[in-house]
C-alpha positions in Angstrom: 39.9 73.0 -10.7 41.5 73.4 -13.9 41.7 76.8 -14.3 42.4 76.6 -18.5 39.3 75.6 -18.8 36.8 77.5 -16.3 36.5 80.9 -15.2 35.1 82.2 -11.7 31.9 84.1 -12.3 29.5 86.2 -9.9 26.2 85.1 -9.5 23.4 87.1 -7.6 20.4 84.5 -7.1 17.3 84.9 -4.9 17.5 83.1 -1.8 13.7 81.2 -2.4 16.1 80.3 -5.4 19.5 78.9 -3.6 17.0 77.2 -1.5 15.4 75.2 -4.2 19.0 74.8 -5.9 20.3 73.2 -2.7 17.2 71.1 -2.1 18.1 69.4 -5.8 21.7 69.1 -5.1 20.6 66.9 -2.2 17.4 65.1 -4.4 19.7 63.9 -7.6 23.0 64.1 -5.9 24.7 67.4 -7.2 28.2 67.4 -6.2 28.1 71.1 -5.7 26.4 74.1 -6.6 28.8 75.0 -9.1 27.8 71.8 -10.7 24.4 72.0 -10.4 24.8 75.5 -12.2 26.7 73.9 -14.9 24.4 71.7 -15.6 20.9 73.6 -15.6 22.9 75.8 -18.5 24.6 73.0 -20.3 20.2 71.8 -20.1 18.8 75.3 -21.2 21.7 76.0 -23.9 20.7 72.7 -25.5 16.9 73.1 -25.1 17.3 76.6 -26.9 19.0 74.8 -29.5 16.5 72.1 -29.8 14.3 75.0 -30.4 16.3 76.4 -32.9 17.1 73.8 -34.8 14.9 71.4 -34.4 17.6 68.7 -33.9 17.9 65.8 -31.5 21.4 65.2 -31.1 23.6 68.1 -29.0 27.4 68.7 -29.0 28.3 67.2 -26.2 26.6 63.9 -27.4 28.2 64.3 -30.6 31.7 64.8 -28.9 30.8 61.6 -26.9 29.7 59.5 -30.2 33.0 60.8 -31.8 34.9 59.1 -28.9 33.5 56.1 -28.9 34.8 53.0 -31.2 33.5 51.3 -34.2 31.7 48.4 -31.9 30.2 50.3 -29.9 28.5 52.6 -31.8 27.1 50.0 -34.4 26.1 48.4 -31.0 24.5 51.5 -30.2 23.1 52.0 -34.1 21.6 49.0 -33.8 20.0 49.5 -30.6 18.5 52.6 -31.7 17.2 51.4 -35.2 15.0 48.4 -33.0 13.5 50.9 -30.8 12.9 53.5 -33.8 11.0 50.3 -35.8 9.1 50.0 -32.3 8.2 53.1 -31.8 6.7 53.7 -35.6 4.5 50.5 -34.6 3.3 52.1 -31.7 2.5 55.4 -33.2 0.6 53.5 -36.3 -1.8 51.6 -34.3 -2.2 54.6 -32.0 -3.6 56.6 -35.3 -5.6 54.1 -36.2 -7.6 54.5 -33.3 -7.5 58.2 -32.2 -7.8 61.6 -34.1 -6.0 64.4 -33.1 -5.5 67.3 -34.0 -2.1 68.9 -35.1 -2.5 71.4 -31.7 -3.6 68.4 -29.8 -0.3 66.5 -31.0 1.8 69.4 -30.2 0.4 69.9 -26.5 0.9 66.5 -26.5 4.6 66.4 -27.2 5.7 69.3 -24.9 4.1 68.0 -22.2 6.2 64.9 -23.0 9.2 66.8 -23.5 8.8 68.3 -19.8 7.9 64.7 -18.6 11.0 63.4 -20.0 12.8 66.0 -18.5 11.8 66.3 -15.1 12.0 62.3 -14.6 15.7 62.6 -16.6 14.2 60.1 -19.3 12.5 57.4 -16.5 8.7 57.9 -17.7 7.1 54.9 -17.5 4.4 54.1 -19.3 1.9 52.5 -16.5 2.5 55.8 -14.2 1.4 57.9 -17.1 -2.0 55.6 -17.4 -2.1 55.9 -13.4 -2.0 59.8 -13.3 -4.5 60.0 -16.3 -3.7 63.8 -16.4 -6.3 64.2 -19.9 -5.9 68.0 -18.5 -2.5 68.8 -19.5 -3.1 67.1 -23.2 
């Protein structure tokens, strides 16, 4: 452990909660608690700033976009520009036939937010049409 870096901490938890902490170390291959920890507020410090800000891109991905080189991150850019022009398609066809309202569209988009989270980004579309869950929008 690099000691510069981190500091030791005490950290009272509910044992229901180490429980369900050590059951997800197992499930998504946690290399420790401390880790796990980490992680869960590396999560909620950037969803607070999400929040905040109302900004997609967190400091540690900006750190990691700084790093990279020139090819890769037009690589990247380019990437990212096809699936935004994909995406807008999708959405414009999608209004054309539906009519939401703004509360509707908001439900709508933190229930995808929690989706996206809890799967770590792996939603796929069929299993959304399989589970049909027209409660939660």
């Amino acid at each position: 452990m690099d000691s510069e870096y981190k500091q030791r901490i005490s950290l009272y938890l509910d044992k229901e909660e180490i429980v369900k902490m050590d059951n997800f170390i197992k499930q998504y291959g946690y290399r420790s608690r401390n880790d796990f920890i980490s992680s869960a507020v590396d999560n909620l410090i950037a969803d607070k700033l999400l929040k905040e800000n109302d900004t997609v891109i967190s400091e540690k991905l900006s750190r990691a976009i700084a790093e990279m080189s020139e090819a890769q991150t037009l690589q990247i850019a380019k990437s990212m520009f096809r699936y935004a022009v994909e995406i807008e398609l999708i959405m414009r066809m999608f209004s054309e036939i539906t009519d939401f309202t703004p509360s509707e569209i908001e439900e709508m988009r933190k229930e995808a937010v929690r989706n996206v989270r809890r799967t770590r980004g792996k939603v796929r579309l069929d299993d959304l049409f399989k589970r049909k869950d027209t409660q939660s929008l």
